[in-house]
N, C-alpha and C positions, 0 to 999 in steps of 0.2 A: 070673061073672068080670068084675071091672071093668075096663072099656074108656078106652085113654087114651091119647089124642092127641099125639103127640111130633115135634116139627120143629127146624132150628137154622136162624138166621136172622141172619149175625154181618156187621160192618164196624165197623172204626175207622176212621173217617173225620178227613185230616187237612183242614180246610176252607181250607188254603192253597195245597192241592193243586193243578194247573189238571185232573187226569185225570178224568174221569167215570167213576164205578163203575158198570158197566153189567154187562145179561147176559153178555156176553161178558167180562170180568173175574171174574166168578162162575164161568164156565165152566173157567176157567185154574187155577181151583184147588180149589174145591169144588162140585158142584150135580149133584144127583143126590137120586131120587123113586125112592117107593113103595118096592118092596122090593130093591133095588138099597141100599137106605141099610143095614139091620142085616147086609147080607152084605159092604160095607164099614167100618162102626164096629165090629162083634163082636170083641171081646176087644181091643178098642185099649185106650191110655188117654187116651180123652175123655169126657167130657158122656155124651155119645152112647152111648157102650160101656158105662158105667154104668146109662144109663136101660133099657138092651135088659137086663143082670144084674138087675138091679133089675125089671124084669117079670118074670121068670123067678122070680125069688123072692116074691116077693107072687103072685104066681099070676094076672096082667095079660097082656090082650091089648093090647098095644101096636098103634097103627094110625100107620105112617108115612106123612107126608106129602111133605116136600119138606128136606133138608140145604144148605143153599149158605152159601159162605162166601170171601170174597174177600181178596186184599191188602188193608191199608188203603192207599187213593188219596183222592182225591175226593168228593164227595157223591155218594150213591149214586142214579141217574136215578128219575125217576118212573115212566117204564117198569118201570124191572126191580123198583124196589118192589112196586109194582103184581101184578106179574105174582106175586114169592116170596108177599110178605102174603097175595093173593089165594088161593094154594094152600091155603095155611092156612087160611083161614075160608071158604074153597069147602067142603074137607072138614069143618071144624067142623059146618056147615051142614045139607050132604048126606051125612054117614057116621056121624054120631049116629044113637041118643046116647051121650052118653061121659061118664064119672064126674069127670074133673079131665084138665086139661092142662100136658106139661113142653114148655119151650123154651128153647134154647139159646142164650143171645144173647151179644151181646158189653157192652154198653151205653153206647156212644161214637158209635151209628152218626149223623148228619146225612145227611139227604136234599134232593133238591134242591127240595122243597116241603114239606117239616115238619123243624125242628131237633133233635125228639125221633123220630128212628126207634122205639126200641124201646116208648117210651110210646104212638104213634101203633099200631104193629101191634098193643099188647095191649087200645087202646083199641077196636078192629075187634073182637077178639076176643070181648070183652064185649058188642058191640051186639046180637051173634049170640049168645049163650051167657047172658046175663044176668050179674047181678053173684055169684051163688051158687056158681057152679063155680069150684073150688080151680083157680086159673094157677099152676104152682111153674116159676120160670125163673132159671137161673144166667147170673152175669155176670164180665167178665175185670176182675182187679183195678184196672183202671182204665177203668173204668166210670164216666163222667161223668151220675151217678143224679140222674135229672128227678123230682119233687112226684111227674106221672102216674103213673110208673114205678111207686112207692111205692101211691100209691093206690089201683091195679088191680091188680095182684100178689095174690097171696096168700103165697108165698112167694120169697122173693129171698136170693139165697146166694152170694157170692162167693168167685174162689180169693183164695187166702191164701200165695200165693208168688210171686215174681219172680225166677228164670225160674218159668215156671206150669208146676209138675209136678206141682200139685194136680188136676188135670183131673178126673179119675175119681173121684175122693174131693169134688168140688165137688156131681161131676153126683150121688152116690151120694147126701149130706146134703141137698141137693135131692129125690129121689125118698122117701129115709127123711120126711122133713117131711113130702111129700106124702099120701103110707102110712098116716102118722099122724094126718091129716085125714081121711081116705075112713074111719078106724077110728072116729072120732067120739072122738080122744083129743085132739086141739085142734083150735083156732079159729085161726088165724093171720092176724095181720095186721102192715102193714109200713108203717115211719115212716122218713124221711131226715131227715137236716142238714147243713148244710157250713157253710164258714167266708167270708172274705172271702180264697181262696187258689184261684191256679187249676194250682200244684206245690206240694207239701208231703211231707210222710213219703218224704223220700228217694226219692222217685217210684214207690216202691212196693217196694225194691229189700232183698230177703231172702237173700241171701246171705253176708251178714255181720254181725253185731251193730249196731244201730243202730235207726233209730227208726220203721221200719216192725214189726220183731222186739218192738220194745218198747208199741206200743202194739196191738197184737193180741196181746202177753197181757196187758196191760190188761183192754182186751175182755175177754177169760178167766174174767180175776179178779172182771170187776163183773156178766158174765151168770151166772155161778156164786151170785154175792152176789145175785140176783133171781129170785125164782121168776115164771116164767110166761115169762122171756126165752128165745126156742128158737134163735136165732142174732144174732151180731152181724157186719156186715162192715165193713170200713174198704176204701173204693176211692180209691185214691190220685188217680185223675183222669185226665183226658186233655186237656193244656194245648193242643194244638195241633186243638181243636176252638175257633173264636172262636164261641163259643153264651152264652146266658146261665147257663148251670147249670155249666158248664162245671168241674173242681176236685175234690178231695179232700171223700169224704162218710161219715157213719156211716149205715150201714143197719141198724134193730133190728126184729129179727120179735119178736112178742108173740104171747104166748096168751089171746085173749080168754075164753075160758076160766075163766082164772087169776083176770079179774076187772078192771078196768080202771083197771088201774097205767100209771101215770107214766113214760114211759119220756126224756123231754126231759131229766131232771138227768142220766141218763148217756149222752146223746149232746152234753150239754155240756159233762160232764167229759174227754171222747176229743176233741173238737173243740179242747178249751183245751189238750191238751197236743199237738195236731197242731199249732194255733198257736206254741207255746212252742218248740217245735224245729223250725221249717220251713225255716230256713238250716241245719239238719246235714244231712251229706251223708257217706256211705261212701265215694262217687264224686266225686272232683273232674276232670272231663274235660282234657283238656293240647290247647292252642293245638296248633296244627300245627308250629309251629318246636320252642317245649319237645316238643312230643311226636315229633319227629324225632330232636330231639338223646336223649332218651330211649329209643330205640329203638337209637341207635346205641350207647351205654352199654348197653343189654342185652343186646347181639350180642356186645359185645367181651366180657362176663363169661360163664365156661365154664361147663357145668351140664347137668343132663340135661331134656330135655324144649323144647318152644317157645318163644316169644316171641309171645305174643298178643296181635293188636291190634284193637279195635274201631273201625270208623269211625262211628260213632254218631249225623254230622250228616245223614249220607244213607241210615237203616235202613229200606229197605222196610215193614219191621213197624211203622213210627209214619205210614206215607205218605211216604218218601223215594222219591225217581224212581230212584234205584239206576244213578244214570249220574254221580256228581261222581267226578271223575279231578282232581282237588286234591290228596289223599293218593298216590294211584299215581304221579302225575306226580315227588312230591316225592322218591319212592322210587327211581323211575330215574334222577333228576339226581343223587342219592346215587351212586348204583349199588349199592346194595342188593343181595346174592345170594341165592339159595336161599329165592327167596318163594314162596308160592302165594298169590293175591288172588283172595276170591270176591265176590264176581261184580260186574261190569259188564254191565249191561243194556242192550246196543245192537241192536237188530233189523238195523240194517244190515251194521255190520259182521259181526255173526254170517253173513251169507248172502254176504260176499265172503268169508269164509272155508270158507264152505259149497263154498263154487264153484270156490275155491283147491286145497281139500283139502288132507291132512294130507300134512306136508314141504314145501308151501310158504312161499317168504318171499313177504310183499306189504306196501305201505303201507297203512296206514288209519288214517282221522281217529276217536276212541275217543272214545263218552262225552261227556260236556257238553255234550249238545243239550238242552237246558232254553232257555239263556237266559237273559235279565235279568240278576240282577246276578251270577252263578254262573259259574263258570270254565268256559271254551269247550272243545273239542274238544283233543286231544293227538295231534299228527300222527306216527305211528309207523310204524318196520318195524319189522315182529313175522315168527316163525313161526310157521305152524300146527300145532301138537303131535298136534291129535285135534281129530275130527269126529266124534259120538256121540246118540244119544239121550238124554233126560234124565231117565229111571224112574230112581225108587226107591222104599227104603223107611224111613221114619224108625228108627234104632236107639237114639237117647239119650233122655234121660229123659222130654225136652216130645214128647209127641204119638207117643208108640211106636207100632208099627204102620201107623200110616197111611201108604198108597201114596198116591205122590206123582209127577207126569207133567211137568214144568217144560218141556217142548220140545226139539229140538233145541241143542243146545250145544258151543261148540268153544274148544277150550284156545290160545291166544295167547301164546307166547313172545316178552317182549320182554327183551334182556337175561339176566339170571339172575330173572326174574320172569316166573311162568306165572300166568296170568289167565284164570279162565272168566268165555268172553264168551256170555250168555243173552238170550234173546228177550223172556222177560219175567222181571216182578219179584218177588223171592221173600226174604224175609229167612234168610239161612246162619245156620241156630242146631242145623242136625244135618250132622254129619261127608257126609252121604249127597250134598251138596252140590258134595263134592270127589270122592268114590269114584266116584260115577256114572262121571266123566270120568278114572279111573284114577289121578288122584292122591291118594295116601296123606299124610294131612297133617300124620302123625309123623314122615316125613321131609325136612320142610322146617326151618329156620332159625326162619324169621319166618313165619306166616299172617295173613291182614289176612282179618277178615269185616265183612261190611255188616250190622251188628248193634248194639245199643245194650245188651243186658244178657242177653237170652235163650241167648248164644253159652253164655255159662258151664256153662251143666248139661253141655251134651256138649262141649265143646272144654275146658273149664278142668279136667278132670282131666290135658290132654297138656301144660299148659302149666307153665312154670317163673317164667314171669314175665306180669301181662298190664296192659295199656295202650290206654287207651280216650283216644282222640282225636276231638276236635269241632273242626274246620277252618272252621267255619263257613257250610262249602260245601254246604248242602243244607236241605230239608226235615222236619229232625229235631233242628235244634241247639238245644242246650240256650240258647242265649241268648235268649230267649224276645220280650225287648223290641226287640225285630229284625224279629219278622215285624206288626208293625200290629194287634195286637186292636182292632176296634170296638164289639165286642158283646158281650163280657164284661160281668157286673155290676163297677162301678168305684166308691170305689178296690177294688185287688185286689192280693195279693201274688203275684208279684214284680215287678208291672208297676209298681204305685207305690210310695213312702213310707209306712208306715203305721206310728205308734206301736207299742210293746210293749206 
């Protein structure tokens, strides 16, 4: 029975963040060892829920290590690297031997002592294990893919969607590769390129026709037209990493095998048409004024279903601190009715309202503790609606199944606008966000989530209209030459000027 070593070791790390992604952040949302890990992943749809079916079917003893996975925030400490990495090639080490290894990464991650996280753990991996053992490891489609990454991998597979409902089918083409190495039916190995672009293809966004759609069936079409090609991936990037590799990359697995083809003309045919369409855009974000006044235009027009609105400059899920109250603030001075706004991340006030309990009214300062050049605090009386736990379980299409523990949470009425206020940071991209805390979010007017694209799979079926606003109050704005890249390779698009 082949023996095979499976861990997930994920951050997107925004490096303009000031948080430190520590154990304790790891703790908040994913981290969990040995066999605690397939009686949480089992029949989700992740990576992970894949790789556990996937041993079941090849007939593999799967030996788990260690799953952790955090917000993106910050560089992730040395400590806690330390401590995840280490699990992993402790066991490589001492629970061999093992026929191949799968891992779950993200491929964005920066650490506070190597720029390339994921290149850095796979390069441990191999000091241990030598260069012969099949590494198959999947990455989220923006995955900012380092040289290393490419060169120590054996197999590398990224999703193929934005919202990522690909999960399971990432992690599954992943283990199928693998399968197919152990069988002695290929050789695989893995090549990058990128462009001089650190956003491109729509920033990865598949939800609607446009040129992330289109150039992954490109892909399609040229790995179909080459034998020995076992995967092609297109990662759109993760701009709000300032690293040197940082940007939109093609990843081509080969079969060496097949014989030692060429694979550079078509990762520079994909690269020249990522270049050619880098300013189209499905999404054009709305300032905060047009995107008020827009908002009020969708209220006034009758219809069935929501009024969706993403606040996208301050998405947890890209490393937003999930505290700019610029948008909510603008909504109250409207007076805006019948909202639900998820979440505001205030520790504080969440425990005067803890203390308050539910039915009372109290003042509190909401939000805008960051700092610097970001809108301050919103001095508010609210009521308290509910005081509650923060379990649940994801039900829409990203990340079904997985149980999910965000803390204590309490609903703030101010106005005609209910707000859960959370402890910590979590990007609202499953309805479960709102139910936990008993609101039903097909009964509101308007919903505002702290989301940049992943809201759509589960909220854009309730909505009737939806509207994505960059206030440019946070963490995640699309305005890119705002936050100071230093260490980008330069020139680079969209930072500079660059010929056509």
């Amino acid at each position: 029975m082949p023996r095979i070593l499976a861990a997930a070791f994920k951050h997107e790390t925004n490096t303009f963040s000031p948080l430190p992604t520590d154990l304790a952040a790891y703790a908040a949302r994913c981290l969990r060892h040995g066999a605690d890990i397939p009686a949480y992943f089992r029949g989700t749809a992740t990576e992970m829920g894949a790789f556990i079916d996937a041993a079941e079917h090849y007939g593999w003893e799967l030996v788990h290590t260690v799953a952790a996975d955090a917000t993106p925030s910050g560089k992730v400490t040395r400590a806690a690297f330390d401590t995840i990495a280490g699990t992993i090639e402790t066991a490589l080490r001492e629970q061999g031997p093992f026929d191949a290894v799968l891992l779950c990464l993200h491929g964005a991650m920066v650490a506070e002592h190597v720029d390339d996280g994921e290149g850095e753990l796979v390069r441990r991996l191999r000091a241990v294990a030598g260069d012969r053992l099949p590494i198959g490891i999947t990455l989220d489609l923006h995955a900012n893919v380092t040289d290393a990454m490419a060169r120590l991998a054996s197999v590398i597979v990224s999703y193929r969607t934005y919202p990522h409902v690909d999960q399971y089918d990432t992690g599954k083409r992943c283990a199928d590769l693998i399968a197919r190495t152990l069988d002695g039916a290929v050789d695989p190995v893995c090549t990058v390129a990128r462009g001089a672009m650190i956003d491109a293809v729509d920033h990865g966004r598949t939800t609607a026709p446009g040129p992330m759609l289109e150039t992954l069936a490109h892909a399609d079409t040229l790995r179909a037209q080459a034998p020995g090609v076992l995967d092609i991936g297109i990662n759109a990037g993760f701009p709000w990493a300032d690293i040197e590799a940082a940007g939109p990359s093609v990843v081509i697995v080969r079969d060496r095998k097949a014989g030692p083809r060429d694979t550079t003309p078509i990762a520079a045919t994909l690269l020249e048409r990522i270049w050619r369409d880098r300013r189209r855009t499905t999404v054009q974000p709305l300032p905060l004024p047009a995107g008020m006044a827009a908002i009020r235009d969708a209220l006034a027009r009758p219809g069935d279903g929501i009024v969706l609105v993403a606040d996208c400059a301050d998405n947890p899920g890209g490393g937003g601190l999930e505290d700019s109250v610029a948008l909510l603030g603008a909504l109250i001075e409207a007076r805006v009715d019948t909202v639900a706004f998820g979440m505001i991340c205030d520790p504080a006030t969440l425990q005067a309202c803890v203390a308050a309990g539910a039915g009372a009214t109290l003042a509190v300062r909401l939000g805008g503790h960051s700092g610097g050049a970001f809108q301050g605090p919103l001095a508010l009386q609210g009521q308290v609606m509910s005081v509650q736990p923060g379990q649940f379980t994801f039900t829409g299409p990203m990340s079904r199944g997985i149980a999910l523990d965000i803390g204590t949470t309490a609903v703030l009425r101010v106005g005609g606008i209910d707000i859960v206020v959370a402890g910590t940071r979590h990007q609202v991209l499953d309805p479960g966000f709102f139910t936990h805390a008993g609101l039903d979010p097909t009964r509101y007017a308007l919903v505002v989530v702290k989301s940049s694209q992943h809201f759509r799979a589960a909220f854009g079926p309730m909505a009737r209209q939806i509207l994505v606003i960059d206030s440019g109050d946070g963490l995640t704005s699309f305005d890119l030459a705002a936050f100071g890249h230093t260490r980008v390779r330069r020139p680079v698009h969209p930072l500079d000027e660059l010929p056509d």
